[in-house]
C-alpha positions in Angstrom: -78.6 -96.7 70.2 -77.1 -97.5 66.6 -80.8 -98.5 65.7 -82.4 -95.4 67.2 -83.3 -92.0 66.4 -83.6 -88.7 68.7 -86.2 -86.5 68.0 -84.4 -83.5 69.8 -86.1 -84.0 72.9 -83.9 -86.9 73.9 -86.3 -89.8 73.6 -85.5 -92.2 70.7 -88.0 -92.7 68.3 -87.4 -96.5 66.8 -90.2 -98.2 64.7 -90.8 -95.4 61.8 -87.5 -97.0 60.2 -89.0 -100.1 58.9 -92.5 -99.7 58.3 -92.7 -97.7 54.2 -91.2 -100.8 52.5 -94.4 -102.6 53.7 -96.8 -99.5 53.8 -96.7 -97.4 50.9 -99.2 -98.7 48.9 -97.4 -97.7 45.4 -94.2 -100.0 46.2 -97.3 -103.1 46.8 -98.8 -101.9 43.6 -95.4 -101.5 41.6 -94.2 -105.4 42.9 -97.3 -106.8 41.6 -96.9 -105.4 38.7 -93.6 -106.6 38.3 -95.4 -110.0 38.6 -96.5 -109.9 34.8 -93.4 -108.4 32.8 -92.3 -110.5 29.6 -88.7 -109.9 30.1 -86.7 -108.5 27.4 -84.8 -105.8 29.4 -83.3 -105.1 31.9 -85.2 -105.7 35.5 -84.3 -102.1 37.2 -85.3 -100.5 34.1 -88.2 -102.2 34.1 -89.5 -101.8 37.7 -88.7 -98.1 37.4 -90.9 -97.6 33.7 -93.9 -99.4 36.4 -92.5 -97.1 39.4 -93.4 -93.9 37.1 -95.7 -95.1 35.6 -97.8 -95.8 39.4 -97.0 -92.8 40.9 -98.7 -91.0 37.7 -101.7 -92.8 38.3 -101.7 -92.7 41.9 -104.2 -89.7 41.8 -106.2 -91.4 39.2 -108.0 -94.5 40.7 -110.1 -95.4 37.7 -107.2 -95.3 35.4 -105.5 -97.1 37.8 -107.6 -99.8 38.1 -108.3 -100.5 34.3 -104.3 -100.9 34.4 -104.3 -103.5 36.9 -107.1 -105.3 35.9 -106.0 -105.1 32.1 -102.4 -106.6 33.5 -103.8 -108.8 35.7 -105.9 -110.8 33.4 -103.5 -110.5 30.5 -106.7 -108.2 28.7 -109.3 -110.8 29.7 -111.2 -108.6 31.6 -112.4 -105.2 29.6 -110.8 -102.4 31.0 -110.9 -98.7 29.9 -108.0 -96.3 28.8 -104.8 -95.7 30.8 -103.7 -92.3 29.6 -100.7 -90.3 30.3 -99.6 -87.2 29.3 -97.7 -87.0 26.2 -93.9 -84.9 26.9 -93.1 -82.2 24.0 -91.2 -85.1 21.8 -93.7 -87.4 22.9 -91.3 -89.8 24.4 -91.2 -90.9 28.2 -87.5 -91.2 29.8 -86.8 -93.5 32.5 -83.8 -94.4 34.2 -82.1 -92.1 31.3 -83.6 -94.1 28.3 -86.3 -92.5 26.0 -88.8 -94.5 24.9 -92.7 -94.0 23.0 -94.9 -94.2 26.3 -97.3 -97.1 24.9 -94.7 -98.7 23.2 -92.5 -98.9 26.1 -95.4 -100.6 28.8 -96.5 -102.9 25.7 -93.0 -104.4 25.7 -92.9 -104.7 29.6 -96.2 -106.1 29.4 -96.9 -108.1 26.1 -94.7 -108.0 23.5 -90.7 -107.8 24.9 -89.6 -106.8 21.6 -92.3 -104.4 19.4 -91.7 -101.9 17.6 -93.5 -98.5 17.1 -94.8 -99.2 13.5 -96.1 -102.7 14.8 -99.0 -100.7 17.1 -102.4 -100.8 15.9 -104.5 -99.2 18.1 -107.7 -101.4 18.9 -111.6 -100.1 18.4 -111.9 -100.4 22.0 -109.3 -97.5 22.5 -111.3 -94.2 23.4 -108.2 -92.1 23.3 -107.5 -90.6 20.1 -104.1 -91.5 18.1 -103.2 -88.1 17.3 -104.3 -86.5 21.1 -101.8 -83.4 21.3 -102.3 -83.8 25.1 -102.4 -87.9 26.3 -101.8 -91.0 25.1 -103.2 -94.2 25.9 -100.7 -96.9 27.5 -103.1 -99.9 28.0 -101.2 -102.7 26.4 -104.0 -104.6 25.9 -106.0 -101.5 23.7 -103.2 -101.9 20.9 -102.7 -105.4 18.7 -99.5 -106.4 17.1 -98.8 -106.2 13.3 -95.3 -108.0 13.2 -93.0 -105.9 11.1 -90.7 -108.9 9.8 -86.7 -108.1 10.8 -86.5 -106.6 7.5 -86.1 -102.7 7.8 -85.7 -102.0 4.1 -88.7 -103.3 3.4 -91.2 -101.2 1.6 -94.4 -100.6 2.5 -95.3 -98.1 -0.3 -98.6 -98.5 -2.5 -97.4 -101.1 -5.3 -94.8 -99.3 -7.8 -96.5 -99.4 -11.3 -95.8 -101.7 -14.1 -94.7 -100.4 -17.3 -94.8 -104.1 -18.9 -98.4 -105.4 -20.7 -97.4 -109.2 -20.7 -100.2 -111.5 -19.2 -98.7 -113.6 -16.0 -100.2 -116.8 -15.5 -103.9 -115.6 -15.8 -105.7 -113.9 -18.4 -107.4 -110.3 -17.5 -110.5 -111.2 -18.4 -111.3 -113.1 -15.7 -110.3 -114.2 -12.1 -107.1 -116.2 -11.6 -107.0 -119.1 -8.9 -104.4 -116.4 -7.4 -107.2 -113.8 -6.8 -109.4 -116.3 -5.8 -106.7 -117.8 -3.3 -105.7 -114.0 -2.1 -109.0 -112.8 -1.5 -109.2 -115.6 1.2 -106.9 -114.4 3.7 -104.4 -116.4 5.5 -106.2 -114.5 8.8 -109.6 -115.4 7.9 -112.0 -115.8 10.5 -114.3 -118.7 8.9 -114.1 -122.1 10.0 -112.0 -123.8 8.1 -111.9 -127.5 6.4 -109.3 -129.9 8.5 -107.2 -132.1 6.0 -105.3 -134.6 7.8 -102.0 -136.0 6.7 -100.7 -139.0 7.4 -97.1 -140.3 7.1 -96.2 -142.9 4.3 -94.8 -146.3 4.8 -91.0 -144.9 4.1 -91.8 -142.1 6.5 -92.6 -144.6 9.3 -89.1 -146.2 8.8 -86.8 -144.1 11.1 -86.4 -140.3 11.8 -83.5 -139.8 9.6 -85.3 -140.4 6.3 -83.8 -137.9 3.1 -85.8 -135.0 2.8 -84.7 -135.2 -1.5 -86.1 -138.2 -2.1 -88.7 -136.4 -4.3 -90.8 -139.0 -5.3 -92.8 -138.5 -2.2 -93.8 -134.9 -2.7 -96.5 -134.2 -4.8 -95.2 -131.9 -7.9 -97.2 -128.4 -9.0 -96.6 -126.4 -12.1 -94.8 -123.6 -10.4 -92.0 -126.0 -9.4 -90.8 -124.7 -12.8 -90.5 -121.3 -14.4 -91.5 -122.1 -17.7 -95.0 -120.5 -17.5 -94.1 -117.5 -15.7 -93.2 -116.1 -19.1 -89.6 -114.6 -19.0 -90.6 -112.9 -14.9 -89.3 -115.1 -13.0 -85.5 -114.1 -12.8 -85.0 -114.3 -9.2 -81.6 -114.0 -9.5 -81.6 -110.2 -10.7 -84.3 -109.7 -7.7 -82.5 -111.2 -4.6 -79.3 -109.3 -4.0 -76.8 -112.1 -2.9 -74.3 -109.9 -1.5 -77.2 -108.4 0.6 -78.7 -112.0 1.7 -80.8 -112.0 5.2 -78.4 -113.3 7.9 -81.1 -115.3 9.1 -83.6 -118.1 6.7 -86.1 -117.9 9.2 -87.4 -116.9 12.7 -90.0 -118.1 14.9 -91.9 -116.7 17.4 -93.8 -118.5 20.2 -97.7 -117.4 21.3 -99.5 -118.9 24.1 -103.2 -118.0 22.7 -102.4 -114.0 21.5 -99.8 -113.1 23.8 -95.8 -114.2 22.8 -94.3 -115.8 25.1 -90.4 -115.2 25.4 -87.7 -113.9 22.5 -87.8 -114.5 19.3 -85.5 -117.4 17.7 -83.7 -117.4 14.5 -82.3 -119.7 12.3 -79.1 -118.8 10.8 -77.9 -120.3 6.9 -75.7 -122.9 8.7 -78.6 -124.6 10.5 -80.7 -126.6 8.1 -82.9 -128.6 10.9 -84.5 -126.5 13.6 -86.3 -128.9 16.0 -89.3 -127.2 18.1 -90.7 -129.1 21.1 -91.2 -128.8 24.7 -87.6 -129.6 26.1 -86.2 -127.6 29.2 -83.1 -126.9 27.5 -82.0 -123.0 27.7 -78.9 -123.6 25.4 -80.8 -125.5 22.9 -80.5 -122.6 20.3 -76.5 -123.5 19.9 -77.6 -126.9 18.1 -80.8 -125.3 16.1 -83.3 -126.4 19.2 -86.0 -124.1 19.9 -87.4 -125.2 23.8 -90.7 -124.2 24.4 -90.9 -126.0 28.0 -88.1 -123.4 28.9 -90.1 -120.3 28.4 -92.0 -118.7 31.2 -95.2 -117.4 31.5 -96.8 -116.2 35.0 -100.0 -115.6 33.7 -100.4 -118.9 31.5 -103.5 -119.9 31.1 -104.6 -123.5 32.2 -105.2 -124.5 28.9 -101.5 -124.0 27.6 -100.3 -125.7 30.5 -102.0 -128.6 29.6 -101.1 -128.7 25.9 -97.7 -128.1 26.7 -97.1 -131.2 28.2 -98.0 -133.1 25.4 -96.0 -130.8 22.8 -92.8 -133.8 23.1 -90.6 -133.9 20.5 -92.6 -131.1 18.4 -91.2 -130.8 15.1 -88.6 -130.6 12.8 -88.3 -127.8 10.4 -85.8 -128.6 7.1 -85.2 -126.1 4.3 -83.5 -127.3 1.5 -81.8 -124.9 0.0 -78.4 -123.1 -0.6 -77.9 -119.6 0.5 -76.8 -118.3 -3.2 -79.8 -120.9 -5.2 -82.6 -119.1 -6.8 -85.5 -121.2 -5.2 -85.8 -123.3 -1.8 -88.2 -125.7 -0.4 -89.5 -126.2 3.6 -90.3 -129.3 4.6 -92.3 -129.6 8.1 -91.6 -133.7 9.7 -94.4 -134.1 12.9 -92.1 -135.4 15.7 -95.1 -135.2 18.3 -97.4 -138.2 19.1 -100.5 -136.0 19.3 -99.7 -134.7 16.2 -99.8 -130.5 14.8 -101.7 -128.6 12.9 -100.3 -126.5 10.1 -101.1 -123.3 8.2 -99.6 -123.0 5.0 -100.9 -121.4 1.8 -98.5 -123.7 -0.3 -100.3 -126.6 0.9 -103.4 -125.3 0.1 -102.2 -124.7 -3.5 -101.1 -128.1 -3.8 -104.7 -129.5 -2.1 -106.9 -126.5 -5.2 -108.3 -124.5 -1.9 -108.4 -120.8 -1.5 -105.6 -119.7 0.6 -106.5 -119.9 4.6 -109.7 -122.0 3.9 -107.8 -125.3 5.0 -106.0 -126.2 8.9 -103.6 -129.6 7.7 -103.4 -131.7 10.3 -100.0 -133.7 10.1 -100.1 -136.9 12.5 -96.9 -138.4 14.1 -94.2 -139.9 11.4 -96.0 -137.2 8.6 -93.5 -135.1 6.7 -94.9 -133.1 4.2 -93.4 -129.4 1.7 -94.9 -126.5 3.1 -93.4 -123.9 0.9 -91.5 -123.4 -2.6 -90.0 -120.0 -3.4 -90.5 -120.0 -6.9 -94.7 -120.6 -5.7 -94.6 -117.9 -3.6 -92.6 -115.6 -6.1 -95.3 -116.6 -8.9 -97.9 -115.3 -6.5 -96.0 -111.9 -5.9 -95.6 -110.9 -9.6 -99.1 -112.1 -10.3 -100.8 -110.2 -7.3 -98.0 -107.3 -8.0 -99.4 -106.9 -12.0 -103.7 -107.3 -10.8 -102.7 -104.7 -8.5 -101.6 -102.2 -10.8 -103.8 -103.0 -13.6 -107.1 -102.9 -10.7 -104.8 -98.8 -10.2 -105.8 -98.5 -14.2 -108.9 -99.7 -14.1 -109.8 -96.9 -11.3 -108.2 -94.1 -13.4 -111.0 -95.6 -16.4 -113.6 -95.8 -13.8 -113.3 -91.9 -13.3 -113.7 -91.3 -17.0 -116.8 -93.0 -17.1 -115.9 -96.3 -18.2 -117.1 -99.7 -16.6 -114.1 -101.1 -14.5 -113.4 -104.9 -15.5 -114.4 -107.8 -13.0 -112.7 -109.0 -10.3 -109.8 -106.3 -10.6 -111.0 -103.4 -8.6 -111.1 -105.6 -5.1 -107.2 -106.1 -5.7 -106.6 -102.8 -5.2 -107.6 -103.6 -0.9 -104.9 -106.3 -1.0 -102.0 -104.8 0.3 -98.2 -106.1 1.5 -99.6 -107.7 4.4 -102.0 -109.8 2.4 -98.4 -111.2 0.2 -96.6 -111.2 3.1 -99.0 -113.6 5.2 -99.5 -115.8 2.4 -96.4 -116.2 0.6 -94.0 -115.7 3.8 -95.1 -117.3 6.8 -96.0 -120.7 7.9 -98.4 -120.9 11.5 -98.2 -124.3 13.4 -100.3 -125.2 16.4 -99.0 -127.8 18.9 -102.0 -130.5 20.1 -105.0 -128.5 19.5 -106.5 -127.6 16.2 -109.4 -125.0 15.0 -111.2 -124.8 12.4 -114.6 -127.6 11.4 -114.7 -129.8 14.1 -113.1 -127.7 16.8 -114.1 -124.5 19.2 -111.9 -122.5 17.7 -112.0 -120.3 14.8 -108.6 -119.5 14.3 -105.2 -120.1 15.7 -105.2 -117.2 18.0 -107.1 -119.4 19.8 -105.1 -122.8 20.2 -103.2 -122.3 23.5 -99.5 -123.0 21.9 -98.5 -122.1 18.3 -95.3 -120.9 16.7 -95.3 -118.2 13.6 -92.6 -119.0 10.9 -91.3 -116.0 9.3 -89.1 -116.4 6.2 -86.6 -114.5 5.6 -85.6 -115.1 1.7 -88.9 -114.5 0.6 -89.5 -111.5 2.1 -86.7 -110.2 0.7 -87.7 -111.0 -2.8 -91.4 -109.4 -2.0 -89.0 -106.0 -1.1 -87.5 -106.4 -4.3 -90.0 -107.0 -6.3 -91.9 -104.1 -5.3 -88.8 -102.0 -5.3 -88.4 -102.8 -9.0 -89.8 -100.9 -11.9 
């Protein structure tokens, strides 16, 4: 009787109480779902964001299944818009939180901690940005510009120069800078491989000194002498203002991150990566990759990432209140890694992105100096301004100058990819001699975002 229900009549009715958890085809639909979150918040909010958003769709069986094939396949499979109408903020609440609808189901299921301004809507996106009526939550119709951790910085046109002196290069032709900046870090040409291997001190122990400076290959920017009077760091880089943070690194399997963000803070000089299992490593400046989860992990990354081992060690040699810093990168992994940086491609004369360095086990190698990548800002700050000029003469009729008016398309992104991050790939490589064209292609690779430097590009283009 405690089990049963009367229906008035006096017969019990007692199988209708257990049959919509199995039934109702939008709870089967919502725990699939569920299946392919990132993490990042908190599990009932998430399931009820999916719950809404399921029951919207419900009616809509096209829209509904571009959503679940676009989840399911992790945006292998093209699939067509998912659009939702748009409240009168243009925010969707759930579970008493507010949130920008696309941005909300593109942390659940892609990217657990975007931001709004990190959205770029993709060509393949048929609903229009500024649609007073819908907006388009397919997570896999946007792409990720990553905005840095830095919230004061600027991403207004380039502040004008009121100065005439020459930086590095003369105007009247094109510096290696230009050259090197108008070969972006994300270029899609194959690339040269340049392999590195370790020296005979290198081979001697892992504990070697990263100082011992006879071992690094020098380049005139190591000094300031030829930067004519500009480069006084210390008046840029606010020190009672310094980044809590030197660096953070992110973790992609392919396109897609894969679990949080981690950060280095000032006290931890060494940050080993590699493909441990432990979940506390972050307390002793380890980064696990083998701990992070994936459920729809291609079988490509699950082979590489057993062969990541001990990964590598990241060193920055540097004290929080010194006007310049170097990053050393030490291959800890016996099937080696493959690194982009645009400071090894000065020190090698190639345009910037038109080299992958692969470093083999033992290999330790300098993959940035801040007064290098500070040289680069001013210069590319000044060809900027003066390409401005040269526009302003072009409208009154005079000829503009060569190789100044395409400096005017490099924007903050273009100085922030090369003089601020460092991309490694773990066991597979791209570029000449591999399938892949670029690193979004390599089933694991970590991002390295510095912190100091893109403080200094802030500013620098803060500054008059």
């Amino acid at each position: 009787m405690n089990n049963s229900v009367n229906n008035g009549d006096g017969f019990p009715l007692v199988q209708n109480t257990q049959q919509p958890a199995t039934t109702d085809p939008c709870a089967q639909l919502v725990h699939i779902l569920m299946c392919y979150h990132q993490g990042g918040d908190d599990p009932e909010f998430i399931h009820k964001a999916i719950e809404s958003l399921v029951k919207k769709l419900k009616d809509r069986r096209e829209q509904l299944d571009a959503l679940i094939s676009a989840v399911t396949s992790a945006g292998k499979q093209p699939s067509g818009c998912v659009a939702i109408h748009r409240s009168l903020d243009g925010r969707l609440q759930v579970a008493g939180r507010k949130g920008v609808p696309n941005v909300v189901y593109a942390r659940i299921w892609r990217w657990p901690n975007v931001n709004k301004s990190e959205l770029v809507k993709l060509p393949v996106c048929q609903t229009p940005t500024n649609h007073p009526d819908v907006i388009c939550i397919n997570p896999y119709h946007y792409d990720r510009v990553v905005s840095y951790e830095l919230s004061s910085l600027q991403m207004d046109p380039l502040p004008p120069i009121t100065s005439t002196q020459h930086v590095l290069t003369n105007l009247d032709g094109p510096s290696s800078s230009q050259q090197n900046l108008e070969n972006s870090v994300f270029t899609e040409q194959k690339c040269q491989v340049i392999t590195h291997l370790p020296t005979e001190n290198q081979l001697i122990g892992n504990e070697m000194n990263f100082y011992s400076n006879e071992q690094w290959q020098s380049s005139p920017f190591e000094t300031c002498s030829n930067i004519s009077g500009q480069c006084n760091m210390n008046s840029l880089y606010p020190q009672n203002n310094a980044p809590k943070y030197w660096c953070s690194i992110t973790y992609f399997e392919l396109d897609t991150q894969v679990g949080e963000t981690f950060k280095a803070p000032w006290n931890m000089s060494n940050i080993y990566v590699d493909g441990g299992m432990d979940p506390n490593g972050s307390e002793n400046g380890r980064f696990c990759l083998g701990a992070l989860s994936n459920v729809h992990r291609s079988e490509s990354s699950e082979k590489a990432r057993l062969h990541i081992g001990k990964g590598i060690r990241l060193q920055i040699i540097d004290s929080i209140n010194s006007e310049d810093c170097n990053i050393f990168v030490e291959c800890c992994s016996q099937k080696g890694i493959f690194v982009k940086s645009c400071f090894l491609d000065f020190q090698n004369g190639l345009g910037y992105g038109n080299a992958v360095h692969k470093f083999c086990f033992g290999a330790v190698r300098k993959v940035f100096n801040l007064k290098w990548a500070y040289t680069e800002m001013v210069e590319k700050k000044r060809r900027a301004n003066m390409a401005a000029m040269v526009k302003a003469y072009a409208v009154a009729g005079i000829a503009p100058q060569n190789g100044l008016v395409q400096d005017s398309g490099t924007g903050v992104d273009d100085l922030r990819a090369t003089c601020c991050t460092i991309a490694i790939s773990f066991v597979k490589g791209w570029g000449i001699g591999y399938p892949r064209s670029n690193i979004k292609e390599t089933p694991c690779w970590i991002e390295i975002q510095l912190f100091r430097p893109l403080q200094l590009l802030n500013e620098l283009l803060s500054s008059n």
